[in-house]
MINU-530596 format. One line per field, with one value per residue (C-alpha): x, y, z; residue number from 1. Coordinates in steps of 0.001 Angstrom, whole numbers, plus 500000, padded with zeros to 6 digits. Layout:
<sites>
east: [X; ...]
north: [Y; ...]
up: [Z; ...]
n: [NUM; ...]
</sites>
This chain:
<sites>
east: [945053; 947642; 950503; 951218; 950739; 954370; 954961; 952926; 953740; 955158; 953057; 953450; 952087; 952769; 954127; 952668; 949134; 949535; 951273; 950387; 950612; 953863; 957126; 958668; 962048; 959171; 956991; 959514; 961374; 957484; 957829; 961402; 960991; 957576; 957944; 954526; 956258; 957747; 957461; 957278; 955902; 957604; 958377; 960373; 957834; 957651; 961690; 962959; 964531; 966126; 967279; 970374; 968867; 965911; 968668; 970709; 966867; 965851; 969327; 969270; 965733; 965491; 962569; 961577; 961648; 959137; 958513; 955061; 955441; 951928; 952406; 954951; 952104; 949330; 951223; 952307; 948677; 950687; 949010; 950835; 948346; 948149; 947394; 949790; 953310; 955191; 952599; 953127; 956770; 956762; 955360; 957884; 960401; 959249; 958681; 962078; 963284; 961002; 962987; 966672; 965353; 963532; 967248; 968922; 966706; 967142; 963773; 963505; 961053; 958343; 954541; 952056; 948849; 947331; 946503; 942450; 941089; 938026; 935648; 936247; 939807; 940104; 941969; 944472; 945321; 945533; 948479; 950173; 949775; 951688; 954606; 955164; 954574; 957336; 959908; 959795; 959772; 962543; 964774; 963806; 965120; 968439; 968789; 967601; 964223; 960467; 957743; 953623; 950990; 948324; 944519; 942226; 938699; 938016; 934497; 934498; 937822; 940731; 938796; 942324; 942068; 943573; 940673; 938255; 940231; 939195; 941118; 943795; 944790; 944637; 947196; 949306; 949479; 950366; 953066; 954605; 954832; 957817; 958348; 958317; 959484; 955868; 953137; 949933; 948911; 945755; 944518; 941055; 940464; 939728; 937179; 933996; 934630; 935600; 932151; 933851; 934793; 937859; 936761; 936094; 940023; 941845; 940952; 940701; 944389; 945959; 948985; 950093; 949653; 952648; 951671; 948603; 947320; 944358; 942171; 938326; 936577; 932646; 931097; 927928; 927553; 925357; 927499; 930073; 933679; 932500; 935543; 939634; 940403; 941087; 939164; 939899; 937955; 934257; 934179; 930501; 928708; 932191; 932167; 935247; 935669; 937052; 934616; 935101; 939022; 938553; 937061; 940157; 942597; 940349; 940422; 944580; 944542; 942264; 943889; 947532; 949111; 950004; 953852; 955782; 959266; 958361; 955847; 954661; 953827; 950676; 950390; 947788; 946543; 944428; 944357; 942966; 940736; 942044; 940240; 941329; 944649; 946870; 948760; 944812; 944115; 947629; 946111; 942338; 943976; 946180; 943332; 941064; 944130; 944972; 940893; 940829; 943527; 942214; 939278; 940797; 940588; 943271]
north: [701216; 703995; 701645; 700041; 696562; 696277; 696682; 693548; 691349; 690096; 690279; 687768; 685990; 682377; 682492; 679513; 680847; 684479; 683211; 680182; 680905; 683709; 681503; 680797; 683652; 686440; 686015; 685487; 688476; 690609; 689631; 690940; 694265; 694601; 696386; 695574; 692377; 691525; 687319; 685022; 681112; 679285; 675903; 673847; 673138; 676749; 677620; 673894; 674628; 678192; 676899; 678956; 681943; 681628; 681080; 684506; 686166; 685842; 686603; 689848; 691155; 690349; 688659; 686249; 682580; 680209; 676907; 675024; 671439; 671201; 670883; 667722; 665468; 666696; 666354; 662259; 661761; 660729; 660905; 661475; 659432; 656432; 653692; 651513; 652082; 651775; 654868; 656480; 656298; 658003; 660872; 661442; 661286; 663601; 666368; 665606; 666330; 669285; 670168; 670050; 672167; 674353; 674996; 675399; 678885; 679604; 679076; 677986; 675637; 673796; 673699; 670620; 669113; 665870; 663491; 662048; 659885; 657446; 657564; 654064; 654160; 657741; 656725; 654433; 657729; 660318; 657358; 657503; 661121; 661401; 659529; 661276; 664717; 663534; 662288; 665183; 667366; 665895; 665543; 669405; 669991; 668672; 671758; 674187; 674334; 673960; 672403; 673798; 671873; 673775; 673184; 671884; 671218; 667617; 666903; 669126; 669177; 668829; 666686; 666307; 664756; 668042; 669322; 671204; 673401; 671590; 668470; 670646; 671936; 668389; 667243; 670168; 669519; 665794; 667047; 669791; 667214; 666067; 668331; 672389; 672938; 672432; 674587; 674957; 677732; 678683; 680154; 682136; 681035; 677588; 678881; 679212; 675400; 673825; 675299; 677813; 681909; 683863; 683346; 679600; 678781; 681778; 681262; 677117; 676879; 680242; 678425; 676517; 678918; 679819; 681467; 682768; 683118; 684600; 684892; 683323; 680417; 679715; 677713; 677149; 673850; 674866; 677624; 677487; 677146; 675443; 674357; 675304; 677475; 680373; 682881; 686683; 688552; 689662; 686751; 685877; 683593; 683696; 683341; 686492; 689897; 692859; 692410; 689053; 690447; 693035; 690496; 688389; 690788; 692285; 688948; 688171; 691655; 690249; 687326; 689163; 688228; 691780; 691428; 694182; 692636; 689055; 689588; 686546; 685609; 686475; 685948; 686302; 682770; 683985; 682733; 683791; 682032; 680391; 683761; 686761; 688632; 687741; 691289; 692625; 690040; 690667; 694095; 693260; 691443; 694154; 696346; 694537; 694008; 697805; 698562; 696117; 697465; 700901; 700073; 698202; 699873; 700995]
up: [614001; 613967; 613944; 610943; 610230; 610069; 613583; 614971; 611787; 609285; 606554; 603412; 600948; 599427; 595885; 594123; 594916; 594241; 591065; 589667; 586148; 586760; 585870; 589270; 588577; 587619; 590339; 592920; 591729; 591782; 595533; 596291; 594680; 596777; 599843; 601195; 602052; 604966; 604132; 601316; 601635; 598540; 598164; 595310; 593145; 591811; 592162; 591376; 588166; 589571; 593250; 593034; 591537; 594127; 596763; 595567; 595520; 598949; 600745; 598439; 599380; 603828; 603410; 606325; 603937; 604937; 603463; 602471; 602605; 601766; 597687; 598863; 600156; 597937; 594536; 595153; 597295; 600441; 604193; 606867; 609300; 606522; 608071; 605914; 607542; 603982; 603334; 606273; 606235; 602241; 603689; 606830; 604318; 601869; 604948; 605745; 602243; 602529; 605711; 603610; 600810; 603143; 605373; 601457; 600847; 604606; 605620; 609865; 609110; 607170; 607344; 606276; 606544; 607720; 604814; 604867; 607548; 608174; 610827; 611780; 611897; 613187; 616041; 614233; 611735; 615163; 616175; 612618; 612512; 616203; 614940; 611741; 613280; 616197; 613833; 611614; 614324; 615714; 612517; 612474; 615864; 614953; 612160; 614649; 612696; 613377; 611998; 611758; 611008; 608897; 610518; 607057; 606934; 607163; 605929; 602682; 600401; 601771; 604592; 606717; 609690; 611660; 611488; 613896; 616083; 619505; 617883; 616631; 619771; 621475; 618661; 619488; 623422; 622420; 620179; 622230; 625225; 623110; 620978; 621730; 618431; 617172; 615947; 614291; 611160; 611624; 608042; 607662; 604702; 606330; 609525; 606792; 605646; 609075; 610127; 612793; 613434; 614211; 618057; 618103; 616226; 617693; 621548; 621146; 619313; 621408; 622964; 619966; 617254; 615400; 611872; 610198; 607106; 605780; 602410; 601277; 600224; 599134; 602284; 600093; 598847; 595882; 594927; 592151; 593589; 596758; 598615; 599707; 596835; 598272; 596178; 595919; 598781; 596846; 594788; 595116; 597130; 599541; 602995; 603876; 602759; 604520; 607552; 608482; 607907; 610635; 612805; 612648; 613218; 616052; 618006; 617022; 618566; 622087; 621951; 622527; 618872; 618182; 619128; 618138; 619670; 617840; 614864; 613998; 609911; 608756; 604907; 602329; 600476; 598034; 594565; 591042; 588929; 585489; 583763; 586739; 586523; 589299; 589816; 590064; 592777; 594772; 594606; 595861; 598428; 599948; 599628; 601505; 604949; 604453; 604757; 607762; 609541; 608958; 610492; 613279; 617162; 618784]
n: [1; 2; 3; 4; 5; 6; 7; 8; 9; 10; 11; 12; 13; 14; 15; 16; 17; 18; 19; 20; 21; 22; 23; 24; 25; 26; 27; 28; 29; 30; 31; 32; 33; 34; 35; 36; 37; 38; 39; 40; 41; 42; 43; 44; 45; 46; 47; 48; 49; 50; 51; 52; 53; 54; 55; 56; 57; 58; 59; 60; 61; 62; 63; 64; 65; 66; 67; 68; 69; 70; 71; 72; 73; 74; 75; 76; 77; 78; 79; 80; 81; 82; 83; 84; 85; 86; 87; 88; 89; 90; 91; 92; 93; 94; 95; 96; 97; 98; 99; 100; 101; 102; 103; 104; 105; 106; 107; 108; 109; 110; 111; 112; 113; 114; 115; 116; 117; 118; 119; 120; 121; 122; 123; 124; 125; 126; 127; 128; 129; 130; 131; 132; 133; 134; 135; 136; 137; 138; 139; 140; 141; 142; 143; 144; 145; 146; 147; 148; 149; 150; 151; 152; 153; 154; 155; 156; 157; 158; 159; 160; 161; 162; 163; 164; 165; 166; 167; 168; 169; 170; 171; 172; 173; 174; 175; 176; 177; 178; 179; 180; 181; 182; 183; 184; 185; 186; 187; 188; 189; 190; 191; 192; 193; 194; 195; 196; 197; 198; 199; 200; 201; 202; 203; 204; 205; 206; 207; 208; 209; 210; 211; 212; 213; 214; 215; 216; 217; 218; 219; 220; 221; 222; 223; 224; 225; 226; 227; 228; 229; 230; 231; 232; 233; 234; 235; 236; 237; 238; 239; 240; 241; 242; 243; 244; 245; 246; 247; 248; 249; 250; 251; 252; 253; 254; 255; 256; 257; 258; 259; 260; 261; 262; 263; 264; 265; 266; 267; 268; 269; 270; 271; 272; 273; 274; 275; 276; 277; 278; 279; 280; 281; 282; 283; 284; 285; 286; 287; 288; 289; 290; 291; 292; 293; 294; 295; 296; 297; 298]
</sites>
């Protein structure tokens, strides 16, 4: 492309996985002074202890703020679709805690998963799931904010019951009946291990996706690091690297997601190893989108 990226999004990247071993002031402060960056994803687990600071941080630097709930269910184990109501009811009120902090660092929103289901009482958890994602949704509508739910794999890690993206996109017609401040994040990282492509999420989910995120995983059972961890791009045995990049971005582009007057978030989630540097892997990573891009058709 001859445009830049810039132009048709925002480009970001979530701080507690670029970072995860950065103290929370550094690494946030790496981001600001980065110019690549149009967006950051944080949430309070990796600015708790500096809110204000954080807070001064991101009204200094005119970076869009965006919030991952994600770390709020995963951390205490709690399911949105639990079928036990007490259950069910922790986790609507820690994503509406997640909504407070996320309106403190000026974020417009939150983003979360769907906790683990059953086969048998798959239908029950779709139900539980509905009335969370409607009562968050609507506690976010009365702060002017909105609310994404992040598609998972739900047979291999994660295994969230939102899901494959023909059941995503039937949750998100349900939800936006009610409520049209409601979304989905597609992430790229998550096609390989939900057993789809770019074409089968990005054309299934088109008139509910919100945000996007992109990055790797290892698909192969009998491969080491099987699973959502979000590996650097040519880590071996992955599923993603810089063509299955280009593919993405080519159908986003098809698909009519390249909005100059409304560029929507598209961030990196790509994480290092316990033994890889993370500045190195920040680096691969932008590497890899600028290469895509590059290659990318006008």
């Amino acid at each position: 492309m001859k445009d830049s990226i810039h132009k048709y999004f925002q480009v970001g990247t979530i701080q507690w996985m670029s970072f995860p071993r950065m103290d929370g002031l550094e690494s946030l402060k790496t981001i600001c002074r980065d110019d690549f960056f149009d967006a950051i994803e944080i949430n309070v687990n990796k600015v708790g202890s500096i809110m204000d600071e954080a807070k001064a941080l991101l009204e200094q630097s005119h970076l869009k703020v965006c919030y991952g709930a994600q770390p709020a269910l995963l951390g205490p184990k709690l399911n949105p679709n639990d079928l036990d109501e007490a259950g069910r009811q922790k986790a609507e009120d820690a994503l509406k805690d997640s909504l407070d902090k996320a309106e403190f660092f000026g974020a417009k929103g939150i983003a979360f998963l769907s906790g683990k289901w059953q086969e048998e009482t798959k239908q029950e958890a779709y139900a539980q799931l509905l009335k969370t994602t409607i009562n968050v949704c609507s506690y976010a509508a009365s702060k002017g904010m909105n609310v994404e739910l992040e598609v998972f794999d739900y047979d291999v890690d994660k295994a969230s019951l939102i899901g494959p993206a023909p059941l995503a996109a039937r949750f998100a017609a349900d939800v936006r009946t009610v409520c049209p401040n409601f979304g989905l994040l597609v992430d790229l990282s998550h096609f390989p291990i939900c057993h789809e492509c770019a074409k089968d999420v990005i054309r299934t989910c088109r008139p509910y996706i919100t945000h996007l995120h992109f990055g790797n995983a290892v698909a192969d059972p009998d491969a080491p690091g099987y699973g959502d961890l979000h590996q650097r791009f040519g880590y071996p045995n992955s599923a993603n690297d810089t063509p299955e990049l280009l593919d993405y971005l080519r159908v986003l582009k098809e698909e009519g997601f390249f909005n100059a007057d409304a560029p929507m978030v598209l961030s990196m989630e790509v994480q290092p190893t316990a033994d890889e540097d993370e500045m190195t892997v920040l680096a691969n990573t932008k590497r890899c989108l600028n290469r895509a891009w590059a290659l990318l058709e006008d």
